[in-house]
MDTraj code that builds the backbone (N, CA, C; nanometers):
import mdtraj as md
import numpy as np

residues = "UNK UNK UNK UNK UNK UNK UNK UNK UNK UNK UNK UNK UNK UNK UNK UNK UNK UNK UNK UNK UNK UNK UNK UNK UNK UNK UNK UNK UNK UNK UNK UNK UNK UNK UNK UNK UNK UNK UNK UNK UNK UNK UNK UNK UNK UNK UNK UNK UNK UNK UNK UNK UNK UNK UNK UNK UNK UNK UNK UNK UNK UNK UNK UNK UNK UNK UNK UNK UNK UNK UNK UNK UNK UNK UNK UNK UNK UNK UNK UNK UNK UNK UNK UNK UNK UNK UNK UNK UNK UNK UNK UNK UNK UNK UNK UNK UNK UNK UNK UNK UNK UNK UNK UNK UNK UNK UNK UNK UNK UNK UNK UNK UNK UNK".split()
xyz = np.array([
    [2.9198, 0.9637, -1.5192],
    [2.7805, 0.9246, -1.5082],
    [2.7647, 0.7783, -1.4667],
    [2.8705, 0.6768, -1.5318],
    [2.8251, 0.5272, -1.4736],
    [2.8369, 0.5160, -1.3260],
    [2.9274, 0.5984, -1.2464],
    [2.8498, 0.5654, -1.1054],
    [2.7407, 0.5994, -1.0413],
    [2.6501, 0.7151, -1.0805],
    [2.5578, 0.7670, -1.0726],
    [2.4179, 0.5971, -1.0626],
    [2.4582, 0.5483, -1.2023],
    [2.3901, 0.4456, -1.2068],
    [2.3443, 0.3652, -1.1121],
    [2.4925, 0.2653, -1.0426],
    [2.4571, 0.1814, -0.9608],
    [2.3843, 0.2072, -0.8583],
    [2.4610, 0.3414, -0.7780],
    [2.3537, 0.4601, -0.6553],
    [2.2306, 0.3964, -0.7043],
    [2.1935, 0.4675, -0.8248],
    [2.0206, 0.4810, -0.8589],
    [1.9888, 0.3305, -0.8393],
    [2.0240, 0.2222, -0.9181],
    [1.9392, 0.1153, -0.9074],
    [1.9722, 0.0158, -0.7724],
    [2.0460, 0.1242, -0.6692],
    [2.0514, 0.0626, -0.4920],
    [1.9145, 0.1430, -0.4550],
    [1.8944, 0.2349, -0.5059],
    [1.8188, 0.3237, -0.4157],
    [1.6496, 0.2269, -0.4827],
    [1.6733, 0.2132, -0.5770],
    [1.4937, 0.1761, -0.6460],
    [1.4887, 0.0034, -0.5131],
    [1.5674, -0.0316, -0.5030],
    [1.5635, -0.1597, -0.4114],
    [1.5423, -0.1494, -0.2714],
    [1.5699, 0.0011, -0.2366],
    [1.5373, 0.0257, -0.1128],
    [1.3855, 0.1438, -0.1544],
    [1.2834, 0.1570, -0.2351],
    [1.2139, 0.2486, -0.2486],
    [1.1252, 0.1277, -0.1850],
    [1.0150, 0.1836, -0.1207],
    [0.8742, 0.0728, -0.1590],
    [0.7833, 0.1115, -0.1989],
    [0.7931, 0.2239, -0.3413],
    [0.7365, 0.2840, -0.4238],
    [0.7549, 0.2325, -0.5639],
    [0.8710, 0.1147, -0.5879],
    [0.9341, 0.1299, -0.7160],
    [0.8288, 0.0052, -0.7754],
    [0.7998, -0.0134, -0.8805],
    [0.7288, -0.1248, -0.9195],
    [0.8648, -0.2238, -0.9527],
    [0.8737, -0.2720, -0.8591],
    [0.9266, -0.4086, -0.8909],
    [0.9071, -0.5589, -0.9329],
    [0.8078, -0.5336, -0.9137],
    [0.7149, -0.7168, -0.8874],
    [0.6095, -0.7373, -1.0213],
    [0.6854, -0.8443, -1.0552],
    [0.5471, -0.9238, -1.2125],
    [0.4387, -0.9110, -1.1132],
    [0.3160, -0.9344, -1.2246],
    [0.1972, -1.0348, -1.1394],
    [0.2261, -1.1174, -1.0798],
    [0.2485, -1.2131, -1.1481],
    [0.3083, -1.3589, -1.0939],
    [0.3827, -1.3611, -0.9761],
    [0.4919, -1.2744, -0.9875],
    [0.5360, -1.2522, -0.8244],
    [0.5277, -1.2107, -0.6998],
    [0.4059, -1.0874, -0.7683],
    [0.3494, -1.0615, -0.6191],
    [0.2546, -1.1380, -0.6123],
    [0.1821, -1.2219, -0.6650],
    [0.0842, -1.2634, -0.6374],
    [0.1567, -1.3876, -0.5690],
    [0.2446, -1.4887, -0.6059],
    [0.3387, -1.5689, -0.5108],
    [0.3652, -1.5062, -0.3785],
    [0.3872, -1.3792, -0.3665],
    [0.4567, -1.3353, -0.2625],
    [0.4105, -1.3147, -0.1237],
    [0.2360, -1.2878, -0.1914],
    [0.1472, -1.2445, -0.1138],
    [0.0109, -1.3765, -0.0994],
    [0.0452, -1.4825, -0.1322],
    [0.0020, -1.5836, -0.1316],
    [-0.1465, -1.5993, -0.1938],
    [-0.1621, -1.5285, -0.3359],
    [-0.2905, -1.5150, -0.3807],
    [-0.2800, -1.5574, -0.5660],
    [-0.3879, -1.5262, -0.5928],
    [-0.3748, -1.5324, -0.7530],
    [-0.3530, -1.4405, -0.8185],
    [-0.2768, -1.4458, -0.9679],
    [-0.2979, -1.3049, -0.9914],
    [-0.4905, -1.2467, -1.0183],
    [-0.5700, -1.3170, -1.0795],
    [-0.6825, -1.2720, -1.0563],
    [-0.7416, -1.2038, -0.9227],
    [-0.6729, -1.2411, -0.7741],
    [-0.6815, -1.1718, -0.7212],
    [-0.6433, -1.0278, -0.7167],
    [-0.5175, -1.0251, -0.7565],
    [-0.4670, -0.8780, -0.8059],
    [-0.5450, -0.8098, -0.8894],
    [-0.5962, -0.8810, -0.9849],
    [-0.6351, -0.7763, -1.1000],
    [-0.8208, -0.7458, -0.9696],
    [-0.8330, -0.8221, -0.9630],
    [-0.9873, -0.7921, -0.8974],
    [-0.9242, -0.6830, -0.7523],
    [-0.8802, -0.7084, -0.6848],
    [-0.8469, -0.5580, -0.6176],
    [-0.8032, -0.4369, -0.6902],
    [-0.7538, -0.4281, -0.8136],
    [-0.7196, -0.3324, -0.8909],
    [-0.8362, -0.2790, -0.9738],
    [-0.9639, -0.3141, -0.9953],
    [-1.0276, -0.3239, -1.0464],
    [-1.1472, -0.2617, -0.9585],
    [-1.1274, -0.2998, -0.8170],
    [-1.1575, -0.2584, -0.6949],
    [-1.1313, -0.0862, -0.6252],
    [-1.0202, -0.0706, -0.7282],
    [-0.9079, 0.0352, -0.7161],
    [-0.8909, 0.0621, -0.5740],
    [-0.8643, -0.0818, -0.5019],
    [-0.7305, -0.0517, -0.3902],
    [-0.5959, -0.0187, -0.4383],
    [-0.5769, -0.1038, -0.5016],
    [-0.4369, -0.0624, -0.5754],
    [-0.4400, -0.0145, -0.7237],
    [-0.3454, 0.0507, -0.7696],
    [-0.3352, 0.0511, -0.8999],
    [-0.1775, 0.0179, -0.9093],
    [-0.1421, -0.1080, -0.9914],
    [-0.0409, -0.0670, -1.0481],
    [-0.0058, -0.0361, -1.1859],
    [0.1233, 0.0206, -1.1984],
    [0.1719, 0.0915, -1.2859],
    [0.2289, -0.0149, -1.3648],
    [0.2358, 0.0073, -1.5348],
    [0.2287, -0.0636, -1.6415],
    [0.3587, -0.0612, -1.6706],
    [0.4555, -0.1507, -1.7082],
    [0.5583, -0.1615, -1.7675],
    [0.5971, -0.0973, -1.9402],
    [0.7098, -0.1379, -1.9801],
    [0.6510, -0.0490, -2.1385],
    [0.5505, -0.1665, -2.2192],
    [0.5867, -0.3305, -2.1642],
    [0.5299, -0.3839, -2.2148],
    [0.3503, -0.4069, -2.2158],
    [0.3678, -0.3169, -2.1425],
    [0.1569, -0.3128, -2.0640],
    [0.1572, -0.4544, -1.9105],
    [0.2397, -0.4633, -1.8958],
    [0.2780, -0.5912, -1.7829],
    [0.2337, -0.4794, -1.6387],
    [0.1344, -0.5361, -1.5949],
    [0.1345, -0.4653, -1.4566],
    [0.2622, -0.5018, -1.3672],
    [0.3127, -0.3912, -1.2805],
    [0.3795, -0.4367, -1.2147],
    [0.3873, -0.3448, -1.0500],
    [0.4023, -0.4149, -0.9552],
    [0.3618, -0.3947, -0.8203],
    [0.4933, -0.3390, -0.7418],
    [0.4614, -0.2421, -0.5966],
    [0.5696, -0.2168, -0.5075],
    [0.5379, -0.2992, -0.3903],
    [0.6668, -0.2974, -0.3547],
    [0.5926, -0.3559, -0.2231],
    [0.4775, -0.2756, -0.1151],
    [0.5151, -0.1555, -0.1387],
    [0.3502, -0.1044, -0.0587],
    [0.2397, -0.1412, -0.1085],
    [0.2053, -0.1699, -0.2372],
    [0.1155, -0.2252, -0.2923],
    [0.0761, -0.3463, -0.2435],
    [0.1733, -0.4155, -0.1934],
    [0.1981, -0.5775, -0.1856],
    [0.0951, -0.6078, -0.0337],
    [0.1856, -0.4535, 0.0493],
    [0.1447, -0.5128, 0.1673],
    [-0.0165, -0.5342, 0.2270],
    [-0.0354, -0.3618, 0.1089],
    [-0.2126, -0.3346, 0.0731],
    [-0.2562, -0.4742, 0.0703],
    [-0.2546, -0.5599, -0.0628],
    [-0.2913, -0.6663, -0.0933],
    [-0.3054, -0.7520, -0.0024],
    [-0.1880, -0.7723, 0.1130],
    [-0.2020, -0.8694, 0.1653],
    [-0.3017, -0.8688, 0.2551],
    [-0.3346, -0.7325, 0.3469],
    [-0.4127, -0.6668, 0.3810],
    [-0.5554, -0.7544, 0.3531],
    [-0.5972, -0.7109, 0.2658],
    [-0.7191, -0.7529, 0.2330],
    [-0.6884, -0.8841, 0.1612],
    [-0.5990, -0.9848, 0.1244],
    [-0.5960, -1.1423, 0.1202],
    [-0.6542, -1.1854, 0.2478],
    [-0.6036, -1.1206, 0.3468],
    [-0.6619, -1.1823, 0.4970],
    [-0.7847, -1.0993, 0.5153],
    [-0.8726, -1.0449, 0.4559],
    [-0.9512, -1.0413, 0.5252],
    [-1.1039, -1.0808, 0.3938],
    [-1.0280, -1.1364, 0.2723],
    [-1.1062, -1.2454, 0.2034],
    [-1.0283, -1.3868, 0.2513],
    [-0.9714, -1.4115, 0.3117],
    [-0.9297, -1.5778, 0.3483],
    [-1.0251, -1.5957, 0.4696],
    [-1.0845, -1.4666, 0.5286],
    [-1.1528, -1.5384, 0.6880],
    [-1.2736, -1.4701, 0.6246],
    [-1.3355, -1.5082, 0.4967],
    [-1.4661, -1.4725, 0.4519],
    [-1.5515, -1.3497, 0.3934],
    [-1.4258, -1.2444, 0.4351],
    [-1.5324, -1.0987, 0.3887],
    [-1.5189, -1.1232, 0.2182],
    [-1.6192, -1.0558, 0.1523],
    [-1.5850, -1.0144, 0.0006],
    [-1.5281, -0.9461, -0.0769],
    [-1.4324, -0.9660, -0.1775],
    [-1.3537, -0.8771, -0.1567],
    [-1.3622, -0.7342, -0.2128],
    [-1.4889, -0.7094, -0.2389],
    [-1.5554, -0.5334, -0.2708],
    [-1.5287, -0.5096, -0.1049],
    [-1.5919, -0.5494, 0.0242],
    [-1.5508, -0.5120, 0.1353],
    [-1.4597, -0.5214, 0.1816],
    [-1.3581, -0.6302, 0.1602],
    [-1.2633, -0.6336, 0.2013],
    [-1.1536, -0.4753, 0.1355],
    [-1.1769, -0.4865, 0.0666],
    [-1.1594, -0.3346, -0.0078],
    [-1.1315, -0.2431, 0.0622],
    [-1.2982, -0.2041, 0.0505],
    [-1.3586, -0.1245, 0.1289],
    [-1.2662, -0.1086, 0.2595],
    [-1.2917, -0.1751, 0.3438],
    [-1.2709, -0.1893, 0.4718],
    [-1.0829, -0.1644, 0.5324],
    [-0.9679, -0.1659, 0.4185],
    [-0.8582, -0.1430, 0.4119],
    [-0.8513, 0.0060, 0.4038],
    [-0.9477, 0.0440, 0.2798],
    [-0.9879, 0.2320, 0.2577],
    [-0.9835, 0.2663, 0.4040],
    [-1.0510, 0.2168, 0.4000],
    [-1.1297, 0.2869, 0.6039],
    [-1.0548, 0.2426, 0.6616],
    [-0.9918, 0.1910, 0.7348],
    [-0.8356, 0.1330, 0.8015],
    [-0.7736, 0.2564, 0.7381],
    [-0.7158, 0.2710, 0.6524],
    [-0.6381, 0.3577, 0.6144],
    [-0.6827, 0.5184, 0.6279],
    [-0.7813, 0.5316, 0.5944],
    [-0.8422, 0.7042, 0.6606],
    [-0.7999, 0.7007, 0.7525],
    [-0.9029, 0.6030, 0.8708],
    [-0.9088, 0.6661, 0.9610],
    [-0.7646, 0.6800, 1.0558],
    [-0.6164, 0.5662, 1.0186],
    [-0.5220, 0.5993, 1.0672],
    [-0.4940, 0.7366, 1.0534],
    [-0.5091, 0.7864, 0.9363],
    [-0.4557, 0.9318, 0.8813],
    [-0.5338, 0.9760, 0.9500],
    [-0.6562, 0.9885, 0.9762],
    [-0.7508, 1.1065, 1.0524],
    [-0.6708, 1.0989, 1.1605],
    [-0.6978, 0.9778, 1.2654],
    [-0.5638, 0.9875, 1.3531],
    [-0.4855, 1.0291, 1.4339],
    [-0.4143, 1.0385, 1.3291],
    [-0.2884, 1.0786, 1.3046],
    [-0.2624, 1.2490, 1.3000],
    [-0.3397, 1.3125, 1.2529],
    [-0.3498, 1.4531, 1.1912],
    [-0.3994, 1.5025, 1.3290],
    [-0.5169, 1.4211, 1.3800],
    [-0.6082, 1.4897, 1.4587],
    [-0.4639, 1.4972, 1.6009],
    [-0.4265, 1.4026, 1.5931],
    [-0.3351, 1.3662, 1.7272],
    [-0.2127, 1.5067, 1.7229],
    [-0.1513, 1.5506, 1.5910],
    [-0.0869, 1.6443, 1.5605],
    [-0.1176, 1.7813, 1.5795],
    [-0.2769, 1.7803, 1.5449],
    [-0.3544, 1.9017, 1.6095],
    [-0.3888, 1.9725, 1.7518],
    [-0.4060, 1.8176, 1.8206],
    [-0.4271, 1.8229, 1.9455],
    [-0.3014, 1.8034, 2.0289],
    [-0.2119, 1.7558, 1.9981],
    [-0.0462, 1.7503, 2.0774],
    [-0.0079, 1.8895, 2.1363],
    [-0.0180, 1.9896, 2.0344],
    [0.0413, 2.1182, 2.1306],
    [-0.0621, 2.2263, 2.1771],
    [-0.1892, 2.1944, 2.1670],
    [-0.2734, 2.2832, 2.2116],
    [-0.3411, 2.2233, 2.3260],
    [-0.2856, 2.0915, 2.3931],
    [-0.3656, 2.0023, 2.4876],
    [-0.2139, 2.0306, 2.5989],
    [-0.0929, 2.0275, 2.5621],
    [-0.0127, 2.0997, 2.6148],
    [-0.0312, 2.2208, 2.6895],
    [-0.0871, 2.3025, 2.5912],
    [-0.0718, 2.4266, 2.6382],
    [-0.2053, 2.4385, 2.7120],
    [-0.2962, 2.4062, 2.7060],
    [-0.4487, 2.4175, 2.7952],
    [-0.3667, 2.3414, 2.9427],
    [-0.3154, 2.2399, 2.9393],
    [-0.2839, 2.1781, 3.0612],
    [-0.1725, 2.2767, 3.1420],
    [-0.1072, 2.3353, 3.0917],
    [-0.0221, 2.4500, 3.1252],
    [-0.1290, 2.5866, 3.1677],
    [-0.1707, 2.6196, 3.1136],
    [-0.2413, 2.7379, 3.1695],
    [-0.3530, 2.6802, 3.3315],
    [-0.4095, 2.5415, 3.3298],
    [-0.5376, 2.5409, 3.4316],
    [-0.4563, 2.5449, 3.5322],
])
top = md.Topology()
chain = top.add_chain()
for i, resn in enumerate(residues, 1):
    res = top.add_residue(resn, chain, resSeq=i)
    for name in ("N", "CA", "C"):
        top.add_atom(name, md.element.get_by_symbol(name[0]), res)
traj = md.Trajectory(xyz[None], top)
């Protein structure tokens, strides 16, 4: 079983799902406060997940969310919109995305039949 271990805690370093990050550090990381964190969380762009100690703690996908909307409260929006406005960035990639998957082989095949 102890090699099993090391595997696992290579793999949580390559996840960008794993909560790795204090407050304090993502909020260093991502060049904000932690009050910024807690007010986007609060926002519920992000949620992170609680340590055993109740310590929030962040992934880096979380991080990048954040940074996301750091820039778009550093050039003035608020950050309920700035929020907001990451949500919608993020749909509509996925709409997208889906729609583009839908339409890939049936725009094929119409161009094949005219």
């Amino acid at each position: 079983m102890p090699p099993e271990t090391p595997a696992h805690g290579t793999d949580r370093f390559d996840d960008d799902d794993y909560p790795a990050y204090t407050m304090g550090r993502a909020a260093e990381m991502i060049g904000a406060t932690p009050g910024f964190l807690r007010a986007i969380g609060e926002a519920r762009l992000i949620t992170p997940l609680r340590s055993e100690g109740g310590h929030r703690r962040y992934s880096r996908y979380q991080l990048r969310i954040a940074a996301r909307a750091r820039e778009l409260v550093d050039a003035g929006t608020p950050i309920d919109a700035a929020c907001r406005i990451v949500i919608l960035e993020d749909q509509l990639e996925e709409a997208l995305r889906l729609n583009d998957e839908l339409r890939g082989p049936a725009v094929g095949r119409s161009g094949a039949d005219s």
